[in-house]
N, C-alpha and C positions, 0 to 999 in steps of 0.2 A: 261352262255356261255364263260365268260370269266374267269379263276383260279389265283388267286394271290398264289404263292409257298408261304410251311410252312416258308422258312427262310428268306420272306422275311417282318417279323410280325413289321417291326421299317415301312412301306408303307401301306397307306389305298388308295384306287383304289374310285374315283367320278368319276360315267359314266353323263354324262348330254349332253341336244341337240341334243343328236343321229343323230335326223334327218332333221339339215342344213344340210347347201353344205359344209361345212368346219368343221370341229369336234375337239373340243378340249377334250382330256382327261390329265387330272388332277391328277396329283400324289403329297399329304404333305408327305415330306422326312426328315429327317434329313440332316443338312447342310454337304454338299460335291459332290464329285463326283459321276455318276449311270452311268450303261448304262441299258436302257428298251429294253427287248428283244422280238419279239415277234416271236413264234417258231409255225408252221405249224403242226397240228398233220395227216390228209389225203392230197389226193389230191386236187389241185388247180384247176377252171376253169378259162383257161386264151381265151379271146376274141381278134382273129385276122382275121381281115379283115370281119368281121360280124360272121366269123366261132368259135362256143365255143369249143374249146378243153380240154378236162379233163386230166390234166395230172398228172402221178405219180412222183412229183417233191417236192423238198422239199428248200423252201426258207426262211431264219431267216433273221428279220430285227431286228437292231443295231440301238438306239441311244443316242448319249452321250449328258449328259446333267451335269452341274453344277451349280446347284442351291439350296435354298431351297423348291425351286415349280418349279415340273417342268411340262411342257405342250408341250402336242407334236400335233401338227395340222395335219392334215392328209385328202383329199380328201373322202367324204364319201361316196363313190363307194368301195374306198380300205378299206375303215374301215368294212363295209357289210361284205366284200369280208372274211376279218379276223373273225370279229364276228359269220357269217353262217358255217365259216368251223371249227367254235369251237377250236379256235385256247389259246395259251397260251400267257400271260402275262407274262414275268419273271424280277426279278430286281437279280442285282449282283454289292455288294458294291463294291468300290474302293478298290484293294489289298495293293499296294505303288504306289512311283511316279505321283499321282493323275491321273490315267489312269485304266478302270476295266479292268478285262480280263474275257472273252466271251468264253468259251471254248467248241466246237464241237467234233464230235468224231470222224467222218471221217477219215479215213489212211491219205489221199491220202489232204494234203492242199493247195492250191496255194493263192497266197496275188498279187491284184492288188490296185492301188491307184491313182486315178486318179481325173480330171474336167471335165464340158463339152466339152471344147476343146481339149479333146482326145477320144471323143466317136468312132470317125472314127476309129480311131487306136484300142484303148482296146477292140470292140469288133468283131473286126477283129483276134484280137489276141486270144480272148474267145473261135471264133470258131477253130482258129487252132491247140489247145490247145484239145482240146475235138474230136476234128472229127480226130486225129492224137493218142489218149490215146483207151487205150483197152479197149473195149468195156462191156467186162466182168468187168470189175472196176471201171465202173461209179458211180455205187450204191455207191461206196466208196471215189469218189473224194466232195472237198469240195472249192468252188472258193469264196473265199471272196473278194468282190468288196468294197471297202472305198472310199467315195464322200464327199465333202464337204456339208451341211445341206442345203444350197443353191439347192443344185443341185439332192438334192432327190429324189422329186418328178418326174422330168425328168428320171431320169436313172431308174425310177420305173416302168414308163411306158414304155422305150426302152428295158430293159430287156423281159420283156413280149415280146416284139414284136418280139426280138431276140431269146425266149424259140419259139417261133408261127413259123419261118421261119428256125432256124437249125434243128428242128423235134431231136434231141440230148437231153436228159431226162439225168439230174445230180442235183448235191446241190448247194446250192448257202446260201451266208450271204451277205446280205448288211447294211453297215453301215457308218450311218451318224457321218461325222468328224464335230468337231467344233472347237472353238479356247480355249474351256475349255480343248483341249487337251496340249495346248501347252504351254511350263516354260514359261516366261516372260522372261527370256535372249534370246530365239527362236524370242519373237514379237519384239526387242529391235536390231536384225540382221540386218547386209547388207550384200551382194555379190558384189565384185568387180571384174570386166570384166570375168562373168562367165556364160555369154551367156543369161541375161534378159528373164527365163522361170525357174528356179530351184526354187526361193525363197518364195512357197506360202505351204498352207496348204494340198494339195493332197502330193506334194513331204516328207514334211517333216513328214507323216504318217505313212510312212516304219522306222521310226526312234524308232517308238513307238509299232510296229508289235508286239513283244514280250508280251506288254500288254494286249491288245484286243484277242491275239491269242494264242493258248497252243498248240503246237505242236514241237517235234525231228525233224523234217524233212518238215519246211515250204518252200516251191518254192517261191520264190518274185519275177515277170516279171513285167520290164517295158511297159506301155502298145504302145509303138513304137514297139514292139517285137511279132516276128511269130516263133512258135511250127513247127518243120518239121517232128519230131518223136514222137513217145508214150514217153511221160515225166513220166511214170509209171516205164519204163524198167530202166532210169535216176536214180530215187531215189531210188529204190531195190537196185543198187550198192553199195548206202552207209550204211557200215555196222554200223559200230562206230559213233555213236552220240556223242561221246566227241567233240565236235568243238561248235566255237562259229558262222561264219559263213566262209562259200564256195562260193569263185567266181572267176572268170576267171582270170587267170594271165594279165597283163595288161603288154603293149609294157613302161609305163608311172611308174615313182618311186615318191615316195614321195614329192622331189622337182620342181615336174609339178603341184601337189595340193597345196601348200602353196604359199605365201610371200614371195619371197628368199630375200627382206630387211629387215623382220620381224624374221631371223632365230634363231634369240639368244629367243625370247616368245615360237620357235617351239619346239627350246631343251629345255625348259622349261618346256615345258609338256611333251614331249617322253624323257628326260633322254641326259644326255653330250653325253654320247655315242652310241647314236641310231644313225644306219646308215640310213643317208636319201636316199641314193642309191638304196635298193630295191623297188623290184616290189611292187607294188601294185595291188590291185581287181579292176574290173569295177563290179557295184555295181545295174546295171541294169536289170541281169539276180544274183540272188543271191540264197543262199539255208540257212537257219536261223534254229540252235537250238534255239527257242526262250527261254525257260528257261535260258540259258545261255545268252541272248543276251539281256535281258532285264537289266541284274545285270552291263552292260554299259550305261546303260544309263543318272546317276548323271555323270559319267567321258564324257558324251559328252554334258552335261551341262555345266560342269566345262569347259570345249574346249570354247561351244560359247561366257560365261563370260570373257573368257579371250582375245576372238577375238574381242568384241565390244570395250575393250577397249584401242586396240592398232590401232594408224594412218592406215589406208587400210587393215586394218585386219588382221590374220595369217594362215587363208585357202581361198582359190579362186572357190574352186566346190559346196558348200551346202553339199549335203548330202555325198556325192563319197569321200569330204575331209576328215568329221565327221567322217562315217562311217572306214577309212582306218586311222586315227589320233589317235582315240579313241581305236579302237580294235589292232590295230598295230602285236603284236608279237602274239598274237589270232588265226589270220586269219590262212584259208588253201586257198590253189587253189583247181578248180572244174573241171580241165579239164579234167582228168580220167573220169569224170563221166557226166561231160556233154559237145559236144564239140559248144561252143558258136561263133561265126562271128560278131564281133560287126563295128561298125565306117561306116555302109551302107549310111548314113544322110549325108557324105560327101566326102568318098572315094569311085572312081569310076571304079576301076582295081579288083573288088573281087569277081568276076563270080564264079571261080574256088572253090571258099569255100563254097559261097553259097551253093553250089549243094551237098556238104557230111553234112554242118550241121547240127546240132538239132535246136539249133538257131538261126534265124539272130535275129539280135538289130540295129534299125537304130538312132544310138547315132549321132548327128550334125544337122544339121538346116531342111535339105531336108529329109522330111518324106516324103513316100510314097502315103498320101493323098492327099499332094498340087500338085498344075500344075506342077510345077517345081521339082516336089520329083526325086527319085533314086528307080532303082530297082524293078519300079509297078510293074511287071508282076508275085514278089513273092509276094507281097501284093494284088493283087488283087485275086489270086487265094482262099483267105480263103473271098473277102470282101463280106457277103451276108446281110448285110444292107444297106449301102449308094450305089448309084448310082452318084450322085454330089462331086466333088474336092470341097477343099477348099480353091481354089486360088494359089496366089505363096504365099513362103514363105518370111516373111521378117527376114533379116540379122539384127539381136540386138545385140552386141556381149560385144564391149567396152562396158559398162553401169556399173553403182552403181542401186543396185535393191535394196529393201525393202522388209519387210515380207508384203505377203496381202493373 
């Protein structure tokens, strides 16, 4: 019932236990990086609310491991569940950057990355996303959800509950992030006064998108973020996959992301003569050749090395810095092709936009799920999981954070 692929002959597969409550399988690997895939070949029976529904859905689970034994525990209801529908086993070595890549075939890719403490939001945003995309090209979308290993299991079971309740039939990948993903210059970070919620392991997953993921034309939404239009008609626009990535021209230049005491380390890395005056991306709503976006990624190593070792750093955002530091002369804007409203989280005059765009982004502290959020009434129109807020929001702003 279960197939080890021909290339994956350096992995022997131990089934034992079966049937505890808790199931380990067992894989001797050769020392480094994997990710264990396990790929669906029929339909799923997903149980909601006592009702089994058989659906034509296709979901691959992701998980990264580095080790030389690796063991992945697993609920053995969902191990059943994989073993009866004769599902596949696959392994895929490390390519570089000690990161695999997983690659799906799907046109149509979107990348979200998130923790439990954005479940409110990210699948609110799943369903906006999908109940807004044409409907004829479901078959061909592919939403890859990235969770820290912590929080797998959970969002294994809310996905289900969220296939049961959108009645919306599409593909899905979920995979589990660990810390084997990330350099040791990343765990060795801080953020100063950069809003104490950027500096953990779901954020800095989109850094690493290019690895885990093969695709010309990956959509990256933050999961604060609602779809108002078919994001299908969005990426048909762009023709030319030469770019490295596509995002929103931003009101903010270079010298709103850095240090401006730190500027002589900034020119250090972008060049005497880089103008810190331009725009820059918001990096929220994004669009990623990842082939090309991957080949940045020692240069935003080299960025964090060199920020840990200067007094308060020489970027203030995490990722939004990296990302716009690192790629700099790279970058396009995306606004031909997609028109984004970002800054919902804390500006409170943006009626007017709302209403023509594709998406809003509620970047700033007041998300739509707390008491005290902005703009419920376009979040709640997609919310068809939670019924409960989650309190008010608290203001962390000034802070020195740490990688967690």
């Amino acid at each position: 019932m279960v197939e080890i692929l021909s290339h994956t002959k350096n992995a022997t597969l131990h089934q034992s236990n079966i049937l505890k409550n808790t199931t380990n399988i067992n894989f001797k690997c050769t020392n480094g990086t994997y990710v264990v895939c396990i790929k669906p070949k029929k339909m799923l029976k997903v149980k909601i609310n006592d009702t089994v529904r058989e659906l034509n859905l296709k979901i691959q689970y992701n998980f990264i491991c580095k080790t030389d034994h690796i063991n992945i525990s697993m609920n053995r209801l969902f191990l059943n569940d994989i073993l009866n529908n004769d599902e596949i086993l696959d392994f895929v070595y490390v390519f570089e950057n000690g990161i695999p890549i997983a690659i799906n075939k799907c046109n149509y890719q979107i990348l979200y990355s998130f923790d439990s403490n954005y479940f409110h939001g990210a699948f609110t945003s799943i369903y906006s996303l999908i109940y807004n995309f044409d409907k004829n090209k479901l078959f061909d979308l592919n939403i890859n959800l990235c969770v820290p290993e912590e929080d797998f299991n959970l969002i294994t079971k809310e996905l289900n509950r969220f296939i049961g309740l959108s009645k919306l039939n599409t593909n899905y990948t979920l995979t589990s992030s660990t810390m084997a993903m990330v350099d040791k210059g990343f765990m060795d970070t801080k953020c100063y006064k950069g809003g104490n919620h950027l500096l953990k392991l779901s954020n800095f997953s989109r850094l690493v998108a290019g690895q885990f993921i093969e695709s010309s034309k990956l959509l990256y939404i933050d999961s604060d973020t609602i779809a108002q239009t078919d994001m299908s008609k969005c990426l048909d626009k762009i023709i030319d996959t030469n770019y490295v990535v596509l995002g929103k021209k931003s009101h903010m230049n270079y010298t709103n992301l850095i240090n401006i005491n730190n500027v002589s380390h900034v020119k250090a890395y972008l060049g005497q003569n880089f103008d810190l005056t331009q725009n820059v991306i918001y990096t929220g709503t994004m669009i990623l050749n990842t082939k090309n976006f991957r080949k940045f990624y020692p240069k935003m190593i080299d960025l964090v090395k060199r920020h840990n070792k200067v007094k308060n750093g020489i970027y203030k955002l995490f990722t939004m810095s990296i990302i716009n530091l690192a790629i700099n002369n790279h970058m396009k804007f995306a606004d031909e092709y997609i028109i984004n409203v970002v800054d919902l989280g804390f500006k409170s005059d943006l009626e007017k936009e709302n209403n023509t765009a594709d998406v809003l982004d509620w970047s700033g502290m007041f998300k739509p799920w707390f008491t005290n959020g902005l703009y419920k009434e376009y979040w709640m129109k997609y919310n068809v999981m939670y019924s409960d807020y989650c309190g008010d929001v608290m203001y962390l702003k000034d802070t020195t954070e740490k990688f967690k």
